[in-house]
N, C-alpha and C positions, 0 to 999 in steps of 0.2 A: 776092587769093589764092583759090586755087581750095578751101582745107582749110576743113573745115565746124565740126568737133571739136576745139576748140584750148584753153587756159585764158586768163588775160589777159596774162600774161609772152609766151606765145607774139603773141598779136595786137599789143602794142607792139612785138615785136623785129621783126615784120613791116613794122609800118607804118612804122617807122623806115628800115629795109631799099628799104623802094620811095619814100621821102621822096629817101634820100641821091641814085637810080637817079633822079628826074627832076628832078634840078637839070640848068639849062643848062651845058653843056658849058665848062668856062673861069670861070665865074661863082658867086657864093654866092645868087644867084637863086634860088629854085623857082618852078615852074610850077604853072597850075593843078590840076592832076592833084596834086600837091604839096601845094597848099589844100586840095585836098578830104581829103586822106589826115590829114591834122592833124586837119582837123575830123572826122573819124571818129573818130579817139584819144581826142578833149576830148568828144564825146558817149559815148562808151565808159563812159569812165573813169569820167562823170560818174552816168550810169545804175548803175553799180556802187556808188559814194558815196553817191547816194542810199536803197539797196537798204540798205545797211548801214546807214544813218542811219535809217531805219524799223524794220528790225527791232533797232534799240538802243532807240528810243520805244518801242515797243512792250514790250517785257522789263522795262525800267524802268516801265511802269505795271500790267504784272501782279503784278510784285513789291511795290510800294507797293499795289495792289488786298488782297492776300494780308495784308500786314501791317496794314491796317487793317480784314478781317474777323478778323485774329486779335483784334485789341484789342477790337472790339464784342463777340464770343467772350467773351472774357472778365471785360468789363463784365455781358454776362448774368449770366453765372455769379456772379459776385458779389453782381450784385441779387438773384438768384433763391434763394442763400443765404442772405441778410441774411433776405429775407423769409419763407424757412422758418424760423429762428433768432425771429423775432419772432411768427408763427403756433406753434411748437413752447411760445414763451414761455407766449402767451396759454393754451394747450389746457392745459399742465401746472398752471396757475394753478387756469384752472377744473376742470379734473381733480381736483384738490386740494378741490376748495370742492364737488363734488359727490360723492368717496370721503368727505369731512366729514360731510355730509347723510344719507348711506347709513348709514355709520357709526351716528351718533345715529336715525335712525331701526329698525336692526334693534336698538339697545340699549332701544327706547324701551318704558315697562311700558304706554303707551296704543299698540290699538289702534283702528281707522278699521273699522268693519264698515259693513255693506249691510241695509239692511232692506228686504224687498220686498214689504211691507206697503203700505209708503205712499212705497216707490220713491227712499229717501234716504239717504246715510250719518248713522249715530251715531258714536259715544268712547265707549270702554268704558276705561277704567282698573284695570290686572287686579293691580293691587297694594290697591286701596281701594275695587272692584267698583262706582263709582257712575260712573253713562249721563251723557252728555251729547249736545246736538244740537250745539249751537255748538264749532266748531274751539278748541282748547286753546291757550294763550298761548303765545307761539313760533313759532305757525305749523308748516309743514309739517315743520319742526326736530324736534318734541316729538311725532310720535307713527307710528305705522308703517302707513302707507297702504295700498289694495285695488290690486287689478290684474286685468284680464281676464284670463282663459284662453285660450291661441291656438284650442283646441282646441272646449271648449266653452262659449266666448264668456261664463263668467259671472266673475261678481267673485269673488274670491277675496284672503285675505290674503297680503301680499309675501314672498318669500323661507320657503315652505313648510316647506323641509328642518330650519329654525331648531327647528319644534316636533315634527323627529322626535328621536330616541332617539338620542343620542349613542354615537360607538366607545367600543370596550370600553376600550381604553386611554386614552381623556378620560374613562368613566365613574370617580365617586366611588364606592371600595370599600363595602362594605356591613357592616355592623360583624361582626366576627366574621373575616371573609374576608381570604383573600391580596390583599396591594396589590398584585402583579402578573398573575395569571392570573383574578384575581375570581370563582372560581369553586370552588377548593380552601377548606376549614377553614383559618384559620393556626395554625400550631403553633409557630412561632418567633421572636420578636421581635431583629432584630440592635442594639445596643448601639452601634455604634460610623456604621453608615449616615444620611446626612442623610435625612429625614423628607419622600417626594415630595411633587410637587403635580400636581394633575389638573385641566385646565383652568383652569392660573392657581389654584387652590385647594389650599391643604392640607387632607387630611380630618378630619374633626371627631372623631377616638376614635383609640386607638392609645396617649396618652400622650406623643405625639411620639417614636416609634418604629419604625422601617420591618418592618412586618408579614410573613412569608411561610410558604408550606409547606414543608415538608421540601423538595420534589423541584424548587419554585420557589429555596429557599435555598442548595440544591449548584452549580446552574447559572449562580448570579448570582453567587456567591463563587469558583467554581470559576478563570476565566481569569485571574486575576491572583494573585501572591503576598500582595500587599498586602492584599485582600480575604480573605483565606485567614487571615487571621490576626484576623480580627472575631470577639469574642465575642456571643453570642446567650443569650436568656432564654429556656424551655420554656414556652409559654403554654397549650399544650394538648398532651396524649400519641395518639400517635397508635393508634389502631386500626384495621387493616385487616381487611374484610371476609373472611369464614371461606371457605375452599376450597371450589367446588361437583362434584360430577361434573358431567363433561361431556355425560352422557345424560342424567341422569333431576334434575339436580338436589338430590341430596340432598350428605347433608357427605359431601365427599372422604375415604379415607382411604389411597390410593395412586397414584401420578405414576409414569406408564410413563416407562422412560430407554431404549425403542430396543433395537436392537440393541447387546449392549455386550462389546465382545474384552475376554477377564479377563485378568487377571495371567499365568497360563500361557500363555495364547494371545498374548500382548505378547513374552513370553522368547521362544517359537517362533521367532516371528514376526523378532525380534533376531537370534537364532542361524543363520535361514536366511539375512539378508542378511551377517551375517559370514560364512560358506561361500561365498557369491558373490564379495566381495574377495578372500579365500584361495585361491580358484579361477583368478580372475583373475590374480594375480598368481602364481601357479604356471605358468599359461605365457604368463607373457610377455608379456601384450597389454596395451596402454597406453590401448584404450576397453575400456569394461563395455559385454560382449555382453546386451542387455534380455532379463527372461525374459517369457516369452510369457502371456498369459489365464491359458490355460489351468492353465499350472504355477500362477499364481497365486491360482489358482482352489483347488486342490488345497491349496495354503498355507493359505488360510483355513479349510477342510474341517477339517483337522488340528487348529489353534488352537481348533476350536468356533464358528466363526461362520460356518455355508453362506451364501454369494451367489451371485445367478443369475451364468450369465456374460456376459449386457446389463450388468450393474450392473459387473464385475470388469474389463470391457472400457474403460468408462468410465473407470473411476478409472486402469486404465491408460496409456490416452490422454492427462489430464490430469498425470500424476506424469513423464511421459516428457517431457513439454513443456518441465518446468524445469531437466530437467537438463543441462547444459552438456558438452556432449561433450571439450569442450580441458581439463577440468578432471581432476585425477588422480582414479583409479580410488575411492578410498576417498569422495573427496570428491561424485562424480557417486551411489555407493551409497547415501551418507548424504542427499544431498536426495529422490533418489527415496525414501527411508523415512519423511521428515520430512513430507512433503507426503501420503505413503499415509497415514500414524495422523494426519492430518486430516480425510481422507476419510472415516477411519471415525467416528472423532468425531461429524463433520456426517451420518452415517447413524445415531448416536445420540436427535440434535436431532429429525430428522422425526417423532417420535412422544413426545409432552411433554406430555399429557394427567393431567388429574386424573379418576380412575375410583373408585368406592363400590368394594365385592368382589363383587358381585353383577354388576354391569356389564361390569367386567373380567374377569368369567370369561368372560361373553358374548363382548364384541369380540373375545378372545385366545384363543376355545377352537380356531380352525383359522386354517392358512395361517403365513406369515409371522409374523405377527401371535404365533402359537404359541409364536417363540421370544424374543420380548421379555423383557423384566428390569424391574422396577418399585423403590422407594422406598415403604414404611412411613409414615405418620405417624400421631398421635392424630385421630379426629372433632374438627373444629373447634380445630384446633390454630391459630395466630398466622401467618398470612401475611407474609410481606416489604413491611415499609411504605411499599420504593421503586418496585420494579419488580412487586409485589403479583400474582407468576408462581411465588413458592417458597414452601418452609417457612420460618420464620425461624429459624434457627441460633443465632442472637447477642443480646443486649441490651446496647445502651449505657447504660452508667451515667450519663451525664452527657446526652447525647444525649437519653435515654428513650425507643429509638427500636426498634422490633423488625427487625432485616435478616436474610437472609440470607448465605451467606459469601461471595458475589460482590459483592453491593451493599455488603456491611460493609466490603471489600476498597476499593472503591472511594472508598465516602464519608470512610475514614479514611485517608486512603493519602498527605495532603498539610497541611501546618499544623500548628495546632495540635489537628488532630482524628488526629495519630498519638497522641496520650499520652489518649486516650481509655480508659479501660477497657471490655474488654470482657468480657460473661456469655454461656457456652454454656447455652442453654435444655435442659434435660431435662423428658422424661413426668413427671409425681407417678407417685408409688405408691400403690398404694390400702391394702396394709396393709407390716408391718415383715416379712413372707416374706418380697415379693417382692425381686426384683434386680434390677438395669439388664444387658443385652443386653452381654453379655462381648466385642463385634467389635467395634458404633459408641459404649457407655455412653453411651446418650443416650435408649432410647428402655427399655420394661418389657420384659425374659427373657419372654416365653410359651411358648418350646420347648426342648426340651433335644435334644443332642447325641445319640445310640446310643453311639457311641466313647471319646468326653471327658469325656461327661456335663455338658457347657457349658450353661449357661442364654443364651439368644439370642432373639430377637424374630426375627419371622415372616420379613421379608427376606434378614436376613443367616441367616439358618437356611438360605433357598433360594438365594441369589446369594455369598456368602461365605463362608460358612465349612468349604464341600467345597477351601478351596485355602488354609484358615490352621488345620484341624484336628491339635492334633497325632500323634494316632493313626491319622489316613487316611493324614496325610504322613511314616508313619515307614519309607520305603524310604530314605531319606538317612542317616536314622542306623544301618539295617544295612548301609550300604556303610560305614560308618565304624567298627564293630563294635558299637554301643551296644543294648540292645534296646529292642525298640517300647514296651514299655510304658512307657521313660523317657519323659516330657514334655521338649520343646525349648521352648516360651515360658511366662512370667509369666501365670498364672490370669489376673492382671487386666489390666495394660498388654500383655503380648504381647510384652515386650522377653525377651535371653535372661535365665534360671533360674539364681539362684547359691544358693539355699538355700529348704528344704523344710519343711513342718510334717509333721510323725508323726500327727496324729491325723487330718487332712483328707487328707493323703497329697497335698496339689495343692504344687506350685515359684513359688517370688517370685522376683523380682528386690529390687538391694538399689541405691539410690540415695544416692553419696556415703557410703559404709559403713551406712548405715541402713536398714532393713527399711520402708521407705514401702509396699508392696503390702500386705505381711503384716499391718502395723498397722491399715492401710486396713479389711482383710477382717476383722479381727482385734479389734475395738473395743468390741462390746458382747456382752453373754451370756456362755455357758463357752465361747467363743470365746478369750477374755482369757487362760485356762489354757491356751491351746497354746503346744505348743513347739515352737521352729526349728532345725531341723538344715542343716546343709552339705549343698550337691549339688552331687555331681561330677562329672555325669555328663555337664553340656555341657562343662566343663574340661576333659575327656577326647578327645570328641567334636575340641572345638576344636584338641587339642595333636596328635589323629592328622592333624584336617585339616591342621594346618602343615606337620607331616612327610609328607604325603602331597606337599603342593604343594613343599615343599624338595627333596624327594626327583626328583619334574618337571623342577624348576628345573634342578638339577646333571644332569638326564641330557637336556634341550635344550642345554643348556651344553656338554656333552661331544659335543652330536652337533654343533652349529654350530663346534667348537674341531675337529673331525674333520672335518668337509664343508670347512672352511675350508685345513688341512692338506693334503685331498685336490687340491684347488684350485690350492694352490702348488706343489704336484708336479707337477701336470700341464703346470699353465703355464711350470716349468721345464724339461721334457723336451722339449715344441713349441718352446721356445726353442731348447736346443743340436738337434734334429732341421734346425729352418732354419739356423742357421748350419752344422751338416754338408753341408748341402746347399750353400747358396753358398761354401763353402771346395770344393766339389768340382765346381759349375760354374765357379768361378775357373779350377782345374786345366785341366778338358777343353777354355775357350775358349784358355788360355795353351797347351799343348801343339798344341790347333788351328793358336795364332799360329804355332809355333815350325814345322808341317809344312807349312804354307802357303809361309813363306820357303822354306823349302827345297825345295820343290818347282817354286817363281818360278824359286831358280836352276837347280833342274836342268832348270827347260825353256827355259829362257834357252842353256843348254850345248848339251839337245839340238838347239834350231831352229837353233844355230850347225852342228850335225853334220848333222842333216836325219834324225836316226834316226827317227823317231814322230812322228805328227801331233799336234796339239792336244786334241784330243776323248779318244782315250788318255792325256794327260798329266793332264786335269781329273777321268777315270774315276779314276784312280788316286789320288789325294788325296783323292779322297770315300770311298774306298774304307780307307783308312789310317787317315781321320778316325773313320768309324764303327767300323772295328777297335779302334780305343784306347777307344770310349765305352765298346763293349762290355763292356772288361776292365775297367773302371771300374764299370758299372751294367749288369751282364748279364742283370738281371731285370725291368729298365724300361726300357732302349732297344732301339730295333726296328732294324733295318737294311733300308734300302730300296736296290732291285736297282738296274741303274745305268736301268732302263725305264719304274722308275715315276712319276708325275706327279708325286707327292710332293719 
């Protein structure tokens, strides 16, 4: 065959093909040519068989190759294991037996020193001070050997750090001292806490009692209930260091408090953001329009408290931040207020200085500085024992502790230190004249009123009591009718006045039917002969303010019962107005229906007659149409010509 490109199906059907073609004609004979073609099929065939039978040898010994490196594979692996498993053995053994060695030797009281006298190690034994040259029984077990220095190459004893100075928190307290901050006085012993230990040791004093200070014993009691409830012994009273000025050093006797908004300027301050919601909701608008700096500016001017308007800008910026614009009008008014008298607060804070009076006249005679407000106290009066930044207000009884009313606030605020008693510290008196300070009774009267004739101490003479006097403030009782010279508070407490002495001429209050002020003021000397009369002059005061406000009440009452009134009238009239209206658009489109037919047919009649074209038949129904609107609504419908676009 002449084909070159065949498979082997093709070249058997071939050869078989030219096999049958040279048989003898008549005969089952073949020819040679015949022979030969056979034998090209059986070498064919045979070369293929073999082709296949090599490459079958061949697969089958890469595959058996493959499987017995996997198996050597993994015979490693397993030796290699075994052998790290019996290496890891050995190392931890000896590991074991040389952490043992170290061990005993950093414990050991011998050590191995250097003498470079005569070039040899001794033993020195630092429990029983005696030398030796010869090594100590035990061997290198028993005592704590030298070691070069990388650096410079000399002997040196092993593991140095051993004879530094232990942390604070492994050092052994020192008797006296806090077992936790070792540094503090202890002043309290807890009764109920287990007894530490500091490097494996408990300390030697205490009485097996966990020692602390005040400010170490809030912190360690403080996170748990359970702890909150430990009783504690007073082992030592605390005393905190006496106030200094901040310039010169000498005893403090006043604490600037900043910038401070008073009581009037707070009310202002209130009443203008309630005119903002009133405002608001007068027309209508569902955000609160921000006021600006500047008005805000102008706010504080008024209340008594000028700020730049850098500063007024600021607090701006930040008050505007938290308010939430989706939130109703009163509610957006009220955060921006809540967050502004923090600002001011924290513009209190920046200036918390203790000054002598000498000092302070200095720092505060200009500038800002000008308008600050100070706190009174005695030369070396009793600091706050916790945060030892105030006066102390308070003494615990039980405690024995002097605080302040923030730190008081705090330290008893949780346990069993609510049922604490507490003592308001007062100034002594030097003699039986004087009096305690009619605004804070806390501190000695040095001044007296012009108006009221109050006895007051130095501060609230200047920061208080132009806004609790009751003769500066008696425009409130001539709006009520009462006159100024009546008094509106209790001489002593400052609540309202229900009954008067004749001889002193000054108003008490009565607590629980009982004359508690009167008796107060009233207790020794010819004092004891006065007499109390009835005042009735805040009863009065009082019964006009009711009738003034009842009188308010019933004439908002009558005006929201008439706005309300007005309301329903209206909204009834716009009622029947629309439906007059669509009862009278019903009309004009039903009439429209009705001229419309009529007009289909009469052009229907006409186009049968041929009288009139179309254009004059549609003129004329628009024409009729707005005819009848007109007679209906002649003062609001328009009649368009038949020209216009409309």
């Amino acid at each position: 065959p002449s084909q070159t490109n065949f498979d082997n199906s093709s070249l058997v059907g071939t050869l078989q093909h030219a096999v049958h073609e040279l048989k003898e004609p008549g005969t089952n004979e073949s020819t040679g040519a015949a022979a030969r073609a056979c034998w090209i099929l059986n070498d064919t065939i045979f070369n293929k068989i073999l082709t296949v039978w090599h490459g079958t040898v061949q697969i089958q010994k890469h595959s058996r190759r493959r499987a017995t490196e996997r198996k050597y594979i993994l015979f490693l692996a397993r030796r290699i294991e075994a052998a790290i498993q019996c290496q890891s053995a050995w190392r931890k053994g000896l590991a074991r037996r040389i952490a043992a060695l170290l061990r005993s030797q950093q414990s050991a009281s011998i050590h191995m020193l250097w003498d470079e006298s005569v070039e040899a190690f001794y033993f020195l034994d630092t429990t029983t001070s005696v030398v030796s040259w010869d090594e100590p029984i035990g061997g290198k077990w028993s005592y704590r050997p030298q070691v070069q220095d990388r650096f410079t190459r000399r002997f040196v004893l092993a593991w140095p750090q051993l004879d530094r100075p232990k942390p604070l928190y492994a050092q052994q307290p020192q008797q006296g001292k806090c077992m936790v901050c070792k540094i503090e006085e202890a002043t309290r012993a807890c009764l109920k806490c287990a007894l530490p230990k500091f490097d494996g040791q408990p300390p030697n004093w205490g009485d097996g009692y966990y020692h602390f200070c005040f400010s170490c014993f809030i912190s360690y009691h403080d996170p748990s209930p359970i702890l909150r409830d430990h009783d504690f012994a007073v082992t030592k009273e605390i005393t905190a260091p006496s106030l200094a000025c901040c310039v010169c050093a000498a005893p403090a006797t006043r604490k600037c408090r900043g910038l401070v908004l008073q009581a009037r300027g707070r009310e202002m301050l209130h009443q203008f953001f309630l005119k903002q919601i009133e405002h608001t909701v007068d027309t209508d608008r569902s955000v609160w329009k921000f006021i600006t700096p500047s008005t805000l500016r102008n706010v504080f001017r008024q209340a008594g408290m000028p700020l730049s308007l850098e500063r007024v800008e600021d607090m701006h910026t930040s008050c505007k931040d938290v308010v939430d614009v989706n939130d109703e009008v009163s509610r957006q008014v009220a955060s921006y207020h809540a967050v502004l008298l923090k600002k001011i607060e924290e513009i209190g804070i920046e200036c918390s200085d203790f000054y002598c009076v000498t000092c302070w006249s200095t720092m505060h005679a200009k500038g800002a500085r000008a308008r600050h407000c100070w706190s009174g106290f005695a030369a070396g009066a009793p600091a706050c024992a916790l945060c030892e930044n105030a006066i102390a207000s308070f003494k615990c009884e039980k405690c024995g502790d002097f605080l302040c009313g923030d730190c008081s606030k705090a330290a008893h605020a949780k346990g069993k230190n609510r049922e604490h008693e507490q003592i308001i510290l007062r100034e002594n008196l030097d003699d039986e004249t004087a009096t305690y300070c009619r605004e804070c009774d806390v501190r000695r009267g040095t001044e007296k009123c012009r108006l009221c004739s109050a006895q007051l101490c130095d501060s609230c003479y200047l920061f208080k009591h132009t806004e609790t006097c009751d003769k500066r403030n008696g425009a409130k009782a001539i709006a009520f009718g009462v006159d100024i010279d009546y008094p509106t508070k209790c001489a002593i407490c400052g609540r309202k006045p229900d009954s008067r002495c004749e001889e002193c001429d000054e108003v008490y209050c009565t607590w629980m039917g009982k004359p508690r002020c009167f008796a107060k003021h009233h207790a020794k000397g010819n004092r004891r002969t006065h007499r109390l009369v009835p005042y009735n002059a805040m009863a009065d005061m009082e019964r006009r303010r009711r009738e003034e406000e009842e009188t308010g009440r019933k004439e908002a009452e009558a005006f929201e019962a008439e706005r309300a009134r007005t309301a329903a009238a209206f909204e009834r009239a716009c009622e029947e107005a629309r439906r007059a209206k669509e009862e009278q658009d019903e009309l004009i489109d039903a009439k429209a229906e009705e001229l419309l037919a009529q007009h289909i047919l009469n052009e229907r009649a006409a186009r049968r007659l041929q009288r009139f074209s179309p254009q004059d038949w549609l003129y004329s129904i628009m024409r009729k149409t707005w005819r009848f609107a007109e007679e209906q609504q002649p003062k609001k419908m328009t009649v368009f010509s038949s020209s216009s676009s409309g």
